[in-house]
C-alpha positions as CSV (number, residue, x, y, z in Angstrom):
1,X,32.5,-83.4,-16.1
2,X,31.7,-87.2,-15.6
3,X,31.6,-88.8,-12.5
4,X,33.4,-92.0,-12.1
5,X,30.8,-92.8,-9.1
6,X,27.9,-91.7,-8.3
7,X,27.7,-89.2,-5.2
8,X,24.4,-89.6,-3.9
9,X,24.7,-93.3,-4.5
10,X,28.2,-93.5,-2.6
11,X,26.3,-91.6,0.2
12,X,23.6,-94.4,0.4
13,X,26.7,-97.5,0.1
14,X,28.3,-96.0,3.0
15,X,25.8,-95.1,5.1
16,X,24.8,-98.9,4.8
17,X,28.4,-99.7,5.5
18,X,28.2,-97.6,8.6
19,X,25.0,-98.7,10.0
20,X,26.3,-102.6,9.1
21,X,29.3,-101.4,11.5
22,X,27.6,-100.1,14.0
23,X,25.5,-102.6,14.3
24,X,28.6,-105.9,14.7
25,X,29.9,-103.5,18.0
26,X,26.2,-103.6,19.4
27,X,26.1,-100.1,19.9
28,X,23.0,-97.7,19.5
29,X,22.7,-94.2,18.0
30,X,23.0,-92.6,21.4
31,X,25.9,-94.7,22.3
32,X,27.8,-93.6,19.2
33,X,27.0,-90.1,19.5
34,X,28.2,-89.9,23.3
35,X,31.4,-91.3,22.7
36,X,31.6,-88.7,19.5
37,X,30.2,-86.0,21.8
38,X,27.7,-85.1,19.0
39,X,24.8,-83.2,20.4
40,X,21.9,-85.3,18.6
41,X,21.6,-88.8,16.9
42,X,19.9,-87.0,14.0
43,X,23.7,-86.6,12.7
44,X,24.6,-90.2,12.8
45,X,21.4,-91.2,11.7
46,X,21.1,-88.8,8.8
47,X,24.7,-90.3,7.9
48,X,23.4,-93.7,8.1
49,X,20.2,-93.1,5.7
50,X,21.9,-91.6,2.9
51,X,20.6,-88.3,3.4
52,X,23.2,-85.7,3.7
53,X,27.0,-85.5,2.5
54,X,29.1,-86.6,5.1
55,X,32.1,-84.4,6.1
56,X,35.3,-86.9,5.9
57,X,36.6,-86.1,9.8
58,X,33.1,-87.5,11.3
59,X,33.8,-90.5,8.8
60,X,37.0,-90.5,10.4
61,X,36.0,-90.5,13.3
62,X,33.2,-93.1,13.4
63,X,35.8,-95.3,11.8
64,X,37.9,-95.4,15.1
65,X,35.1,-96.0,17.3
66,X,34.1,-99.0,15.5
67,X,37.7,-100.0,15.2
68,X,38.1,-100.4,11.8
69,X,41.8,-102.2,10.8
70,X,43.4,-101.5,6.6
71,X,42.6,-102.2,4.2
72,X,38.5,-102.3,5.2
73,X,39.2,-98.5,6.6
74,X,41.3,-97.5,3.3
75,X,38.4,-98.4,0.5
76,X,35.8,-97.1,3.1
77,X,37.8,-93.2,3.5
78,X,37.5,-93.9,-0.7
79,X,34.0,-94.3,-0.8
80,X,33.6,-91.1,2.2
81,X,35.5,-88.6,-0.5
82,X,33.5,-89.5,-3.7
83,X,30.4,-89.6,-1.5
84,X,31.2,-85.7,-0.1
85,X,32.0,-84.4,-3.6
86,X,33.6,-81.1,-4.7
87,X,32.4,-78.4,-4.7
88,X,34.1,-77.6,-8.3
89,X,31.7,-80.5,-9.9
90,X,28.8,-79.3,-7.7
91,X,29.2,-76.1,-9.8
92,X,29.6,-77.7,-12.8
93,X,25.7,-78.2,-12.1
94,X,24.4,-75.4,-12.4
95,X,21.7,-73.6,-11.9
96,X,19.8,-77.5,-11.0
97,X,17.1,-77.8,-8.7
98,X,17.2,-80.0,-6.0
99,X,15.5,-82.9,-7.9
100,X,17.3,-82.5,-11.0
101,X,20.6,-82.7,-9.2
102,X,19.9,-85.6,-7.9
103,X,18.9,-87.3,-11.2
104,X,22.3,-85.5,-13.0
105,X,23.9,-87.6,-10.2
106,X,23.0,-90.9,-10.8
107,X,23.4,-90.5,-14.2
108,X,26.6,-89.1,-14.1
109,X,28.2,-92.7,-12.7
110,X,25.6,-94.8,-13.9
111,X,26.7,-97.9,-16.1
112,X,23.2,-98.4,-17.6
113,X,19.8,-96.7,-17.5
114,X,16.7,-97.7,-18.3
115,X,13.8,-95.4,-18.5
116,X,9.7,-96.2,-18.8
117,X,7.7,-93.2,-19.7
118,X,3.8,-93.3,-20.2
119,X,2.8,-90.1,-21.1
120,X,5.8,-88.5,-21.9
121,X,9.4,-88.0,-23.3
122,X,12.3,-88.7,-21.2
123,X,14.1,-85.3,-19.7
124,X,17.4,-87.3,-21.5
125,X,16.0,-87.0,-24.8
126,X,13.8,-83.9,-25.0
127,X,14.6,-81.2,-27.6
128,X,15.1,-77.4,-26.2
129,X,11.4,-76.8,-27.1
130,X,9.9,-79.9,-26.1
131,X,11.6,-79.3,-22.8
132,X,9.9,-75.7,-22.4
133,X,6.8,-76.4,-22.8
134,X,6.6,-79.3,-20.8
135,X,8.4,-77.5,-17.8
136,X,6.2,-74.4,-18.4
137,X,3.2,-76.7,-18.2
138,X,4.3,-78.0,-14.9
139,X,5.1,-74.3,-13.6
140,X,1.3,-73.9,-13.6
141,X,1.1,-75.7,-10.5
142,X,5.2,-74.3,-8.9
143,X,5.2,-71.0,-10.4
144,X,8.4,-69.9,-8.6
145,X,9.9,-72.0,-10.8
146,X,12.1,-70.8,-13.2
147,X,11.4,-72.4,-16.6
148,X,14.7,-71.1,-18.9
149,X,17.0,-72.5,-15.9
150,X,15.3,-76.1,-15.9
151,X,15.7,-76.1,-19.8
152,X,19.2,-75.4,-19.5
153,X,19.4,-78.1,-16.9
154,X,18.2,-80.9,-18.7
155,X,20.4,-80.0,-21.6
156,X,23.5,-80.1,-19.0
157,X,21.7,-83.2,-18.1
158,X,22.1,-84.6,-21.4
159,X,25.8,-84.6,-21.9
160,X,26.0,-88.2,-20.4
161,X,25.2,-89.6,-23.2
162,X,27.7,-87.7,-25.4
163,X,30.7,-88.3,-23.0
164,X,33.4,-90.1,-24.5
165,X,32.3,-93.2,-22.2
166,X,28.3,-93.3,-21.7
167,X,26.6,-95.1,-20.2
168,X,23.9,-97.5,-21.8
169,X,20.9,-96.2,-22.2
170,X,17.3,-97.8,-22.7
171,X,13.9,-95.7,-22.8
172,X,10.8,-97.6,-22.9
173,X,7.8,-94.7,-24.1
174,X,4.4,-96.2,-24.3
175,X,2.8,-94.8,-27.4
176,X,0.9,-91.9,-25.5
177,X,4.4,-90.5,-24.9
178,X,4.8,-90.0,-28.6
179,X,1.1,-88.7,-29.4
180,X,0.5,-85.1,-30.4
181,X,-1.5,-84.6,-27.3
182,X,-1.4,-80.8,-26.6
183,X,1.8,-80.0,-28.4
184,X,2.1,-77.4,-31.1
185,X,2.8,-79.4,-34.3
186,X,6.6,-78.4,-35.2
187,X,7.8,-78.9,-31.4
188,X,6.1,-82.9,-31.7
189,X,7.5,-83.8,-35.1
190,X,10.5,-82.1,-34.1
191,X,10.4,-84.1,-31.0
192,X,9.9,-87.5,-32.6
193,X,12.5,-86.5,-35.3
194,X,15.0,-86.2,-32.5
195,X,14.1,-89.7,-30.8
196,X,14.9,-91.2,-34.3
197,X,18.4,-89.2,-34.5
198,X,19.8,-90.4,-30.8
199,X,18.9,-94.1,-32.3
200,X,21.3,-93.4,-34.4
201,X,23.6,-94.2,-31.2
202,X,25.2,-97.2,-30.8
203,X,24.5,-97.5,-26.9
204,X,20.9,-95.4,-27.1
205,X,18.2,-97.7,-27.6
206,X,14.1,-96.6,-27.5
207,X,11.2,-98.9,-27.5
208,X,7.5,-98.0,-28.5
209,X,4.9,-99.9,-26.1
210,X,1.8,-100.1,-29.0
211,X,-1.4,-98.6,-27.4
212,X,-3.6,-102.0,-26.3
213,X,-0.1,-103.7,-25.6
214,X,0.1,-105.7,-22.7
215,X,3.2,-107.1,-20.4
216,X,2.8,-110.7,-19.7
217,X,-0.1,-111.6,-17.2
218,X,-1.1,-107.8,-17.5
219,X,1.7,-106.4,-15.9
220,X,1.3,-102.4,-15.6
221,X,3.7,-100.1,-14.4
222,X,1.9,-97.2,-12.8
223,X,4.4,-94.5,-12.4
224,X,7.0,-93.7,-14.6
225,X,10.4,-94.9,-13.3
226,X,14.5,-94.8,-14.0
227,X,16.7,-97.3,-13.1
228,X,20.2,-97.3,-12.7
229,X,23.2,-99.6,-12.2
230,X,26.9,-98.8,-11.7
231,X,30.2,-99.9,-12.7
232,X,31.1,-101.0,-9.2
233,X,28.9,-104.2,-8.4
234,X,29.0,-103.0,-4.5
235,X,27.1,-99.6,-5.1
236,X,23.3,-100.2,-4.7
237,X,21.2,-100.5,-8.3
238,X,18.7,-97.8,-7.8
239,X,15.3,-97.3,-8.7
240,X,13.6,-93.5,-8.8
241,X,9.7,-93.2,-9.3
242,X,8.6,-90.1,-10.6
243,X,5.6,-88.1,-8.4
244,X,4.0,-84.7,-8.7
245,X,6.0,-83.1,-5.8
246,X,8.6,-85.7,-4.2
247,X,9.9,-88.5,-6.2
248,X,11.1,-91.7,-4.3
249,X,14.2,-93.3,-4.5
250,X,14.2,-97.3,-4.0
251,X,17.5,-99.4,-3.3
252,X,16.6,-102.4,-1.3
253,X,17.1,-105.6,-3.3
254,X,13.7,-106.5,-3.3
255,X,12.2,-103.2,-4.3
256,X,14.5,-102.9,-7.5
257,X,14.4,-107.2,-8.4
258,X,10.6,-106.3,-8.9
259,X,11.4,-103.7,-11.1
260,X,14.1,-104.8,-13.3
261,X,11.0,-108.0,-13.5
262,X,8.5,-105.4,-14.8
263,X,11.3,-103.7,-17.1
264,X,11.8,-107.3,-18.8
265,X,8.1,-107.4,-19.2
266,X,7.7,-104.2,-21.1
267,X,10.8,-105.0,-23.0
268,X,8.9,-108.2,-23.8
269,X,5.6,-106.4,-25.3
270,X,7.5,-103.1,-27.1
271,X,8.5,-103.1,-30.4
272,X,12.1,-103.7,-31.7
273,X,14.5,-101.1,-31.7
274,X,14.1,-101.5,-35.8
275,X,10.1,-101.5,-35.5
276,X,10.4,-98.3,-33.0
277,X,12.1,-96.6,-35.3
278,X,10.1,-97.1,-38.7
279,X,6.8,-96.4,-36.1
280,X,8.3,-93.2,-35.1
281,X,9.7,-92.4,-38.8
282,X,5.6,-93.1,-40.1
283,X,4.6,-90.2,-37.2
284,X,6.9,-87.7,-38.6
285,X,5.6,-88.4,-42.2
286,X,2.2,-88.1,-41.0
């Protein structure tokens, strides 16, 4: 079911929104909270950070202390509901872990994504297969993890870009993504055969960094990251980094600037869309 926003990023807009609020009445966390009669400022502050999905009566209610008039109070209560969610979408999730929720969510209302990978294939364009074994490879280190369910996640995952309107979608894979590596044979050409199909797509577009390539001034990305804009100019561009346990979501203006910089440099050193696809097509072959 496709989001026309995207919750988790609604969550962060309006707890900027709120803090911005609190802030032009001069109040503090504890001064909020007392009028509220909220036990702790870890509520408000939680609220204010993003963190949790805020129940609509507290919005509400923090709305009246900061006397906010119509229409301001109107697109605000807007931005509260498709921040909360239903529970019917939540469901339409799946069996998702936590961090794969949160990426199904910004891709759900994202505009355009752009994806750098340097070792391996993006989780929106793995095959069923590729997806296994790169999910049981990571369940040496979380072995609670259950590998079948994460497969069937990324495939729900997926279904963005197949939605009558999807967002655009650019992967940038440095050659070591598409190497054989430690990959039986059929699941790799398999793989690679795939990546050539979703080209096919008129708003999918993949770009081979050459091994030895270099950004401009030797720019190097060292994590793999996704970033994402939205149709509403208001709601924050985000920027996730990918890490072994926790991955880190970035939304200042300056955080993401630097990285939309370092995605035009990559851009800048890849191949063509119509070079990336003959290199890939030569891999298959090979």
């Amino acid at each position: 079911m496709p989001l026309p926003t995207s919750p988790v990023i609604r969550r962060v807009r309006l707890g900027a929104e709120l803090r911005q609020l609190r802030r032009r009445e001069a109040l503090t966390l504890e001064q909020v909270c007392d009028r509220l009669g909220w036990a702790s400022t870890s509520k408000l502050s939680r609220i204010e950070l993003g963190q949790s999905r805020p129940d609509l009566a507290d919005v509400l209610d923090l709305l009246d202390v900061y006397q906010v008039p119509s229409p301001a109070r109107d697109a605000l209560i807007v931005i509260a509901r498709d921040a909360a969610t239903s529970r019917a979408w939540w469901k339409t999730l799946g069996e998702m872990s936590e961090r794969q929720r949160t990426y199904a969510e910004l891709e759900a209302g994202a505009a355009h994504i752009v994806e750098y990978q340097p070792a391996v294939v993006p989780g929106l364009l793995q095959t069923p297969a590729y997806a296994r074994f790169r999910v049981a490879a990571g369940a040496l280190l979380t072995p609670e993890i259950d590998i079948e369910a994460e497969v069937r996640a990324r495939a729900l995952r997926q279904e963005v870009l197949r939605r009558a309107d999807p967002p655009r979608y650019t992967a940038v894979l440095a050659e070591a993504a598409c190497d054989l590596g430690d990959l039986p044979v059929p699941i790799w050409r398999e793989q690679l055969r795939h990546l050539v199909a979703v080209t096919g797509l008129a708003h999918v577009t993949v770009r081979l960094l050459p091994r030895g390539a270099a950004a401009d001034g030797g720019l190097h990305a060292l994590t793999p990251y996704s970033c994402y804009a939205f149709p509403d100019p208001a709601d924050p561009r985000t920027v996730m980094l990918e890490a072994l346990t926790t991955d880190v979501r970035l939304a200042t203006v300056l955080d993401v600037d630097r990285y939309e910089r370092m995605t035009e440099a990559l851009l800048a050193a890849a191949l063509s869309p119509e070079e990336t696809v003959t290199a890939l097509a030569r891999r298959v072959g090979e």
